[in-house]
C-alpha positions in Angstrom: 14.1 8.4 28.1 11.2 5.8 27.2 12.3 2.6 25.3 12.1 2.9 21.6 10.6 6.2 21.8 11.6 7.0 18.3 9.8 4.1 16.7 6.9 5.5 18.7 7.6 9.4 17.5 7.7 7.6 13.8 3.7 6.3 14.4 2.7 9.6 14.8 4.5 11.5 12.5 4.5 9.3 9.5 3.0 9.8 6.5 -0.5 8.3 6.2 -2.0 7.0 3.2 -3.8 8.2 0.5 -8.0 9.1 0.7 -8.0 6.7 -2.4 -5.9 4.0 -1.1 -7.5 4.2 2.2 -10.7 3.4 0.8 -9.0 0.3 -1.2 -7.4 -1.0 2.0 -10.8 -1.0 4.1 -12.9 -2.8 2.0 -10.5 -5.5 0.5 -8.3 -7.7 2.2 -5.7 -7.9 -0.4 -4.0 -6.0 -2.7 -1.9 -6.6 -5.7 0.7 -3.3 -7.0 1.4 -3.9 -10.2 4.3 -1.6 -11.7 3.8 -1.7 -15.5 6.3 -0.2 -18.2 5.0 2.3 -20.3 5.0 -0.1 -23.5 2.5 -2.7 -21.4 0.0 0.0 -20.1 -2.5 -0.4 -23.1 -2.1 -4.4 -22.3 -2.8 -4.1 -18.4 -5.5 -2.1 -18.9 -7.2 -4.3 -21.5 -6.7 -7.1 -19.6 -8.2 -5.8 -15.7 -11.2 -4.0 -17.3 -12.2 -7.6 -19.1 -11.0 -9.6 -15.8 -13.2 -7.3 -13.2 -16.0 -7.1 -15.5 -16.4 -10.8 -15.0 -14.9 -11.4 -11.2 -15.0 -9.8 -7.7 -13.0 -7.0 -7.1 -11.8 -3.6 -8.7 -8.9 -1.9 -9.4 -7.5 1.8 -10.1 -4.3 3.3 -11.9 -2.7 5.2 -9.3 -1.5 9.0 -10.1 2.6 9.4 -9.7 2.0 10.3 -6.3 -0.3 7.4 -5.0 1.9 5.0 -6.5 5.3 6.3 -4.6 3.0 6.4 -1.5 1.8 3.1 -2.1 5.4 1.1 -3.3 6.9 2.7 0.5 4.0 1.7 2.2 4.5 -1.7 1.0 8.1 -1.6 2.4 6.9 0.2 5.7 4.4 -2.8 5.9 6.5 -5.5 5.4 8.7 -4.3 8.4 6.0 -3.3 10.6 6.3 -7.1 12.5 10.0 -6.4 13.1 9.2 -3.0 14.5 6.0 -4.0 16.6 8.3 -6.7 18.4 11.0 -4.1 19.0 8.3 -1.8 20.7 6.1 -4.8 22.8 9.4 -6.7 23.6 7.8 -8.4 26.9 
């Protein structure tokens, strides 16, 4: 059996992300998630439509589902060093 073939099964059979945050990911180099309680929504919102009115950039409220996809992600990202060692161990 190859060496860590089930980190390589994973690549393939992983869920992808988003159209939406796809399109975020290619054309800026950095991201920020912000996770904002119910009572600060009216406050966030307020404050990124003045701040992007006057700055480079953009942002979008993510439905329930792109936000689930995108917190994981986040995780799966932050390990994906760990796991690409594992795999190219030379």
């Amino acid at each position: 059996m190859p060496k860590h073939l089930t980190d390589r099964m994973l690549q393939w059979i992983s869920e992808r992300l988003l159209a939406r945050l796809q399109e975020y990911r290619d054309q800026y180099a950095h991201h920020l998630i912000l996770k904002v309680p119910a009572a600060g929504i009216d406050e966030a919102r307020a404050f990124l439509s003045e701040r992007f009115r006057q700055a480079n950039g953009a942002y979008f409220e993510c439905s329930d589902e792109e936000g689930r996809k995108a917190l994981l992600h986040r995780f799966a990202a932050a390990s994906a060093a760990v796991r690409y060692r594992a795999v190219h161990h030379r």
